[in-house]
SEZA-820381 format. One record per residue: residue number from 1; residue in one letter; x, y, z of N, C-alpha, C in turn. Coordinates in steps of 0.02 Angstrom, whole numbers, plus 50000, padded with zeros to 5 digits. Atoms other than C-alpha are relative to their C-alpha. Example, Ala and Ser with C-alpha at 12.3 -4.5 7.8 and 13.67 -1.06 7.14 Angstrom:
% residues 2
PT   i aa   nxx   nyy   nzz  caxx  cayy  cazz   cxx   cyy   czz
PT   1  A 50045 49941 50000 50615 49775 50390 50045 50060 50000
PT   2  S 49958 49941 49997 50684 49947 50357 49961 50055 50037
% end
This chain:
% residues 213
PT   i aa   nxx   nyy   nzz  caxx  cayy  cazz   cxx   cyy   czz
PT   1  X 50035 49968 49943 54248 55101 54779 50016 49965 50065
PT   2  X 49976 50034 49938 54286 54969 54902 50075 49999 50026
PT   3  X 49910 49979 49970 54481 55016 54902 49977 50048 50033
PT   4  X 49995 49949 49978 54437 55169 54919 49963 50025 50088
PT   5  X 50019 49991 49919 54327 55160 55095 50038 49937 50036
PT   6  X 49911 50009 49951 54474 55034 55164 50035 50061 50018
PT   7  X 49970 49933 49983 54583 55196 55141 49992 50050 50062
PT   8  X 50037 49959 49949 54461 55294 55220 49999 49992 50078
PT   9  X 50001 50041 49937 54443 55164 55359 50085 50003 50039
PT  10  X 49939 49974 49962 54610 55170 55398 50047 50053 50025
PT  11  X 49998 49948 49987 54645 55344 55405 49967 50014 50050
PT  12  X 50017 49968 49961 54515 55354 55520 50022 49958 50084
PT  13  X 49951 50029 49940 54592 55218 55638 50068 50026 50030
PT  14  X 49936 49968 49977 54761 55313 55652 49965 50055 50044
PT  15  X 50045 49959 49965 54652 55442 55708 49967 50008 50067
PT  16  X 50030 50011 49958 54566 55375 55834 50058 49954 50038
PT  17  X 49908 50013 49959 54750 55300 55902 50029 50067 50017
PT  18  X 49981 49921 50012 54792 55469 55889 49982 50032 50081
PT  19  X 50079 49983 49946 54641 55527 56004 50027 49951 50074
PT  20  X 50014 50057 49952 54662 55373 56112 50079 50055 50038
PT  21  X 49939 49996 49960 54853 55422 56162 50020 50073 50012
PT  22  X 49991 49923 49970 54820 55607 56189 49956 50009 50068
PT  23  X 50019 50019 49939 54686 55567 56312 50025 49966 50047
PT  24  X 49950 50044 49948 54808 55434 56394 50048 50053 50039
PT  25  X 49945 49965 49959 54927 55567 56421 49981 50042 50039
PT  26  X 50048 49933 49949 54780 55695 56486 49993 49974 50063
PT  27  X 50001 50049 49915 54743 55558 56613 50064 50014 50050
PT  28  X 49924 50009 49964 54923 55534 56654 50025 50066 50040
PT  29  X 49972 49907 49987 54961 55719 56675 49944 50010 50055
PT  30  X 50059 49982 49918 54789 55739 56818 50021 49954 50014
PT  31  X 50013 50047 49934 54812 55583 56906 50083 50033 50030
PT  32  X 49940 49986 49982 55007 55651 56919 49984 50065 50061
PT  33  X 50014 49928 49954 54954 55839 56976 49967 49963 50061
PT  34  X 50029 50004 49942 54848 55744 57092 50017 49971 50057
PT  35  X 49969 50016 49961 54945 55655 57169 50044 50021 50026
PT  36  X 49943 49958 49985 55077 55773 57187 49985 50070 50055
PT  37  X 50042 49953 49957 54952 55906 57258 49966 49999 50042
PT  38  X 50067 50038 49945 54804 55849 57311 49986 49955 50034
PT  39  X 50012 50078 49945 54794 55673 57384 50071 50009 50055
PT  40  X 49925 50031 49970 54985 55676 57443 50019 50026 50081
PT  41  X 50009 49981 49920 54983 55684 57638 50091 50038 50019
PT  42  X 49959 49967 49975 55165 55736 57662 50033 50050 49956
PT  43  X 49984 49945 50055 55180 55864 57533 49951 50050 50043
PT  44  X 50055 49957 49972 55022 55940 57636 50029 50026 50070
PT  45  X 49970 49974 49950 55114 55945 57784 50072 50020 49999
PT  46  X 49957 49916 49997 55261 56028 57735 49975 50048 49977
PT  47  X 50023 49908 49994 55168 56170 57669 49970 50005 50041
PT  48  X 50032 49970 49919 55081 56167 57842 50039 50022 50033
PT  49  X 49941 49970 49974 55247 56203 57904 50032 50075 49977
PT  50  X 50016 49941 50018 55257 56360 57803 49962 50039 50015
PT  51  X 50039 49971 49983 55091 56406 57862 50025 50007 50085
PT  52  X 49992 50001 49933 55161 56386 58040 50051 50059 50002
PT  53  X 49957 49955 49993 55308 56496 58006 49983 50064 49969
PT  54  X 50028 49937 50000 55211 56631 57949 49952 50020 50084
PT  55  X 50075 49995 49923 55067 56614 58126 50072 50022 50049
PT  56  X 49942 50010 49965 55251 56600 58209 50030 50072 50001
PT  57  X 49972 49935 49984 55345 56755 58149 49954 50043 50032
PT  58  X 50050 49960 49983 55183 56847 58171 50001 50021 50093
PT  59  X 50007 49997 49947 55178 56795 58356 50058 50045 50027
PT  60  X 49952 49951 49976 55346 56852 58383 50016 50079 50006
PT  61  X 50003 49914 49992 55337 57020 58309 49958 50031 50046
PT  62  X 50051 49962 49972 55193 57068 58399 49979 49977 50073
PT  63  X 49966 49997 49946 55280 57013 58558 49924 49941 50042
PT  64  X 50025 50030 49979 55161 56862 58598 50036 49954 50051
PT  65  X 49953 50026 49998 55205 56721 58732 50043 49959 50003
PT  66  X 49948 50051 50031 55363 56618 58699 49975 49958 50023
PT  67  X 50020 50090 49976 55276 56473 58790 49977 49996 49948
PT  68  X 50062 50017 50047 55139 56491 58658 50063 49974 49943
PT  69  X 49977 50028 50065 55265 56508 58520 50062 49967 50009
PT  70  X 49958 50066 50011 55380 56360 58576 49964 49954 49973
PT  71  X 50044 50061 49997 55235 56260 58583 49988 49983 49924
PT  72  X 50026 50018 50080 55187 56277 58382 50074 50019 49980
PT  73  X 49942 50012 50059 55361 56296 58351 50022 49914 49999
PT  74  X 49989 50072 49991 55381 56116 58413 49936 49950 49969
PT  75  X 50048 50035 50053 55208 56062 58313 50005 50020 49936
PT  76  X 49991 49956 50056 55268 56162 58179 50062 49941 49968
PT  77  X 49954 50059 50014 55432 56038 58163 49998 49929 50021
PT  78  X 49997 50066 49986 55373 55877 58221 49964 49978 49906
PT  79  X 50021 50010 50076 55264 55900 58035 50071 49990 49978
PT  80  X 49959 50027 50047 55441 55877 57968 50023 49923 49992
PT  81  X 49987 50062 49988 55467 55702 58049 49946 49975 49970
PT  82  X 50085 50050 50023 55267 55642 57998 50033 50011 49930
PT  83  X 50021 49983 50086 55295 55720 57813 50036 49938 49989
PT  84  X 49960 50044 49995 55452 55585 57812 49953 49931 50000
PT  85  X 50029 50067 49979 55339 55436 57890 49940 49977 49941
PT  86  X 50055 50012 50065 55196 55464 57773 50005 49978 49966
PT  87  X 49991 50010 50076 55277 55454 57628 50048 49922 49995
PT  88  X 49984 50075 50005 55361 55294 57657 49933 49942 50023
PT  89  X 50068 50058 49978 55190 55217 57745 49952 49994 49952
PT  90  X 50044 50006 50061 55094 55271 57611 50031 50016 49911
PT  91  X 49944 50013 50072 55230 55250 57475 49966 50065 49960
PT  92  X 49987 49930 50027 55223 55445 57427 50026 50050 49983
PT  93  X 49929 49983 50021 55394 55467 57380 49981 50054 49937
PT  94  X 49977 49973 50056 55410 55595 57249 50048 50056 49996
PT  95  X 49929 49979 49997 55553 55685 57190 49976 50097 50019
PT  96  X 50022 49918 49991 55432 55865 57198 49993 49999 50092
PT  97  X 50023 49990 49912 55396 55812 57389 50064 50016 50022
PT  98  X 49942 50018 49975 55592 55767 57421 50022 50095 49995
PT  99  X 49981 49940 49995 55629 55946 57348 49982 50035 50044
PT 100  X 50042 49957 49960 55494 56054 57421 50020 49985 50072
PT 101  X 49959 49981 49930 55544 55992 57602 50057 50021 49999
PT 102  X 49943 49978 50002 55723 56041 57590 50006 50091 50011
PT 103  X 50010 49940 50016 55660 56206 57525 49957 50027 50075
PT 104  X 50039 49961 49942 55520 56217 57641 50045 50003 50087
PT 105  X 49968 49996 49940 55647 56181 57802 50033 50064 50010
PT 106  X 49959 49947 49985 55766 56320 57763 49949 50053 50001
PT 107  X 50045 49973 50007 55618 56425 57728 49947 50021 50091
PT 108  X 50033 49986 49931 55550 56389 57900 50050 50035 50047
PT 109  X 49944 50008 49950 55709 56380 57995 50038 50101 50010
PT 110  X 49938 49921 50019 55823 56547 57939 49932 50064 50001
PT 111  X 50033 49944 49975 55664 56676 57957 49996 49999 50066
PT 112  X 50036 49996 49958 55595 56627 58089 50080 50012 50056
PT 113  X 49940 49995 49963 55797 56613 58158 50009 50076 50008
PT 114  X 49997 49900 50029 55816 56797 58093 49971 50049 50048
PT 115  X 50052 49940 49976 55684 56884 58170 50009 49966 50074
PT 116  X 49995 50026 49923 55714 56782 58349 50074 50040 50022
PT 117  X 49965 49999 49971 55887 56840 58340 49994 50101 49997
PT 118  X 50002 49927 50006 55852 57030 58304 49944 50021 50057
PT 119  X 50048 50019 49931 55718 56999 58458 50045 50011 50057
PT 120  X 49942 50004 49947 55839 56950 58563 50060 50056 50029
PT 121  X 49937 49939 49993 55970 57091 58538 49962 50034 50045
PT 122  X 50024 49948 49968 55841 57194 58627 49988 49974 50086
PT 123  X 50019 50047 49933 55803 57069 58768 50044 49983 50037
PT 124  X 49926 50080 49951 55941 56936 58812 50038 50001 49944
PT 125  X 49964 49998 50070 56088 56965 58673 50043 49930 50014
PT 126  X 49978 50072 49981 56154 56800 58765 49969 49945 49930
PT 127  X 50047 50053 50057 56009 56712 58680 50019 50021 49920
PT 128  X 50002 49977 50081 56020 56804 58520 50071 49974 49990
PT 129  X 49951 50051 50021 56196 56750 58522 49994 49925 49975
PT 130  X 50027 50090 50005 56146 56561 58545 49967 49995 49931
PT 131  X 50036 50015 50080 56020 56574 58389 50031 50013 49957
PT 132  X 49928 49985 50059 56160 56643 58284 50051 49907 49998
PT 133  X 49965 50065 49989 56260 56478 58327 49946 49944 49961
PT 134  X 50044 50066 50026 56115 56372 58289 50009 50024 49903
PT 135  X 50000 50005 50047 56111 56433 58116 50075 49977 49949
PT 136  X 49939 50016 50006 56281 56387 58086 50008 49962 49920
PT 137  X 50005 50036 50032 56248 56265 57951 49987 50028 49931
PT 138  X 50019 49951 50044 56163 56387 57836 50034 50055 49975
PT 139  X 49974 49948 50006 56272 56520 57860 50074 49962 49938
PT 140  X 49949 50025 50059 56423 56401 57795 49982 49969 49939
PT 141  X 50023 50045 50058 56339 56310 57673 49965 50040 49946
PT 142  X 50048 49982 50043 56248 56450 57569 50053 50032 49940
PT 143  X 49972 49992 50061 56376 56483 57466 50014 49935 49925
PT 144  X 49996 50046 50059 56388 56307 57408 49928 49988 49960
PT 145  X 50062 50035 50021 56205 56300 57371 49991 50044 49959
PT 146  X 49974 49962 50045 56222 56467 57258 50045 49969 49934
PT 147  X 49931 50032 50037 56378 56367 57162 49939 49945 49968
PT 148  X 50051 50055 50005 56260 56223 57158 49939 50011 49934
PT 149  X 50053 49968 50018 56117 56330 57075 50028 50023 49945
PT 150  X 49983 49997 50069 56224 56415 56949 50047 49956 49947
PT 151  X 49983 50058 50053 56301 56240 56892 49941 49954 49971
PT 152  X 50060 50037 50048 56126 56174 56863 50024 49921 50046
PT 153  X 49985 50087 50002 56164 56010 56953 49946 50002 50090
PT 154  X 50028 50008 49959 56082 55962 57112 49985 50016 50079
PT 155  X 50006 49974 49948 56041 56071 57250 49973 49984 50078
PT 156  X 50035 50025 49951 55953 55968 57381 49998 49933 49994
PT 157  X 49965 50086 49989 56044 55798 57385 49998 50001 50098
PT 158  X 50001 50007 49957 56012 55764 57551 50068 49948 50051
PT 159  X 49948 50033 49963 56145 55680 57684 49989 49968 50047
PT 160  X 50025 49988 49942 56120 55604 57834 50024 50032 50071
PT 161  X 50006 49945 49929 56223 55731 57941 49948 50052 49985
PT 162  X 50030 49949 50026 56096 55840 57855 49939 50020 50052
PT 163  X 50047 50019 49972 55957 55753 57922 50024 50003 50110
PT 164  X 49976 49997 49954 56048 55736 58091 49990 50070 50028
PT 165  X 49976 49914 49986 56100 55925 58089 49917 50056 50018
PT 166  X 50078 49938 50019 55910 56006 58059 49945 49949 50046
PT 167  X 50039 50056 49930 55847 55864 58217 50015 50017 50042
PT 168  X 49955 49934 49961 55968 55967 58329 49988 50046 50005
PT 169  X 50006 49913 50002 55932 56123 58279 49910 50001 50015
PT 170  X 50076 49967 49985 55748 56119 58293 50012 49968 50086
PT 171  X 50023 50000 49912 55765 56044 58482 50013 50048 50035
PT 172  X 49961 49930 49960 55898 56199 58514 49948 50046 49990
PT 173  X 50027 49973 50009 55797 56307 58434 49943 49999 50063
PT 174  X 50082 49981 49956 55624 56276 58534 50038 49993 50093
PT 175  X 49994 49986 49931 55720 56259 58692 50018 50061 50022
PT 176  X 49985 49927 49983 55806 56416 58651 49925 50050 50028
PT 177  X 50069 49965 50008 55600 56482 58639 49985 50012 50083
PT 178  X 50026 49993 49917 55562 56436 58815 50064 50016 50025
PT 179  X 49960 49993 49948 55720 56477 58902 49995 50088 49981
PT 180  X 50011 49926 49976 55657 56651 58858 49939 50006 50049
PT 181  X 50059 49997 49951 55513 56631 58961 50018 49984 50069
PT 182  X 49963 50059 49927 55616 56488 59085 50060 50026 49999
PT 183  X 49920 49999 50000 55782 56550 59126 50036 49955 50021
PT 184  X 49951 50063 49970 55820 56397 59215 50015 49949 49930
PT 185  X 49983 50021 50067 55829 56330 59031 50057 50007 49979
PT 186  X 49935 49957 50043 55994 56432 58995 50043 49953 49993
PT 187  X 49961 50048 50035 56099 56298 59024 49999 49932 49942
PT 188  X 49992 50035 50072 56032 56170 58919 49994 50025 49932
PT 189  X 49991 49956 50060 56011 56302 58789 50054 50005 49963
PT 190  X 49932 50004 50024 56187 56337 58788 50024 49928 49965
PT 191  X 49966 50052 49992 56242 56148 58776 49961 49984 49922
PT 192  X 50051 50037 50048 56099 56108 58639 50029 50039 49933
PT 193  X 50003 49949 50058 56147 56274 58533 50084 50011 49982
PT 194  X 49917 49999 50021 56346 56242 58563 50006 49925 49940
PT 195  X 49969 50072 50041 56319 56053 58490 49974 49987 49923
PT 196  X 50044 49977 50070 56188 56137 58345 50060 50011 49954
PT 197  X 49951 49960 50072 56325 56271 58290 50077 49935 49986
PT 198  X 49946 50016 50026 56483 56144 58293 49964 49920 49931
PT 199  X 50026 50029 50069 56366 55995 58180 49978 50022 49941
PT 200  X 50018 49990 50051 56314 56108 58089 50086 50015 49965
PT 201  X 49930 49995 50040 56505 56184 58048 50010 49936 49957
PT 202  X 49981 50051 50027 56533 55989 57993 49962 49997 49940
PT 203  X 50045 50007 50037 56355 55995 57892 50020 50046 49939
PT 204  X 50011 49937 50050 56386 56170 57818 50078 49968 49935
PT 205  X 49970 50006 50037 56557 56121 57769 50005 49925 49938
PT 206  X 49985 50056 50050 56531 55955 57691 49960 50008 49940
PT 207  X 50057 49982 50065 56400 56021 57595 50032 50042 49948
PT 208  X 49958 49955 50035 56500 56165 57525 50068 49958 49970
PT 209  X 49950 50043 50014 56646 56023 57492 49978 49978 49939
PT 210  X 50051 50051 50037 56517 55927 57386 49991 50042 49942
PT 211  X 50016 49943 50045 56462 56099 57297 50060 50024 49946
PT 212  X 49913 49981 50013 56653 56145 57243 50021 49942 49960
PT 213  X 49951 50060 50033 56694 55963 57166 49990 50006 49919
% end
C-alpha cells in the first residue's frame, strides 16, 4: 500500500509541473500582448499616425484649409521621430513595433500623397507634379517589395538612406501643403521635392537591388 501511494504521489507531481508550465507560458503570452499593445508608447504612436492620416485625407477631400492640414500633417510625422526616441528611452524595441512603422509610414505617406496629387490636378498641376516627384521612392521600389513578399524573406529591413529618404519627404511634403495656401513657398517646394524625388530614385533603387539578389 505504501508503494502504491508513492506512485500516486508522483503522478500527481508531474501534474502539477505540468500545470505549473502551462500557466508560465499563459503569463508569458499576456505580459507579451501587453507589452506589445498596451503599455508600448511607440507602437501607440504610430497607430496615431494612421489615425492622423485618416482626420488628414478627410480634410482634404472636403476641401478644408491647407494651413490647418500642414499643421497635423507636420504633428502627424513628427510621431514618427518620438515613436523612434521612445523606444530606445524606454527600451521598447520590438520586432512587431520595427515592422508596423515601416508599414504604418507607407500607409500614411502614398494616400495621403494620392489624393493631394489628384487635388492638385484641379488646382496647381505644378504642385501635383511636385507630389508625384516626392513619391519617387515608392513608385521605384514597389516592385522590389512585391519580390520580397513572394520570396518570404524580409520586407522591411530598414536602411539608413531609408530613414534619410522618408525625413525629406515629409518636410517636402508639408511644405508642398502650405505653398498651396503660400505661393511664396513655390520655390522652396520645388528645391525640397526635386532633392525628395532624386533620394528617393537612389532609395527606391537600392532597395529594389537588395530585393532581386
Amino acid at each position: 500500500m505504501a508503494k502504491k501511494k508513492s506512485n500516486n504521489s508522483k503522478v500527481d507531481y508531474n501534474s502539477i509541473n505540468k500545470n505549473n508550465k502551462n500557466t508560465d507560458s499563459d503569463l508569458k503570452f499576456t505580459k507579451e500582448i501587453k507589452n506589445q499593445f498596451v503599455l508600448n508608447v511607440p507602437n501607440t504612436l504610430t497607430l496615431l499616425r494612421l489615425v492622423f492620416m485618416f482626420i488628414i485625407a478627410y480634410l482634404i477631400f472636403f476641401d478644408y484649409s491647407f494651413i490647418v492640414i500642414g499643421v497635423l500633417f507636420i504633428i502627424a510625422s513628427f510621431t514618427d521621430a518620438l515613436d523612434g526616441f521612445f523606444a530606445r528611452k524606454l527600451n521598447q524595441k520590438t520586432d512587431l513595433g520595427a515592422r508596423l512603422d515601416q508599414v504604418i509610414d507607407r500607409v500614411f505617406m502614398i494616400p495621403l500623397a494620392a489624393l493631394l496629387i489628384w487635388k492638385m490636378y484641379y488646382m496647381n498641376q505644378q504642385l501635383a507634379f511636385l507630389f508625384l516627384i516626392c513619391l519617387s521612392r515608392e513608385i521605384i521600389g514597389s516592385p522590389g517589395f512585391v519580390v520580397r513578399i513572394i520570396r518570404d524573406v524580409d520586407a522591411y529591413k530598414v536602411k539608413y538612406i531609408g530613414k534619410v529618404t522618408t525625413f525629406i519627404q515629409s518636410v517636402a511634403v508639408a511644405v508642398l501643403i502650405f505653398a498651396v495656401a503660400i505661393p511664396q513657398l513655390n520655390i522652396i517646394a520645388w528645391i525640397l521635392a526635386v532633392a525628395t524625388g532624386l533620394i528617393g530614385l537612389v532609395a527606391g533603387f537600392d532597395y529594389l537591388k537588395d530585393s532581386l539578389k
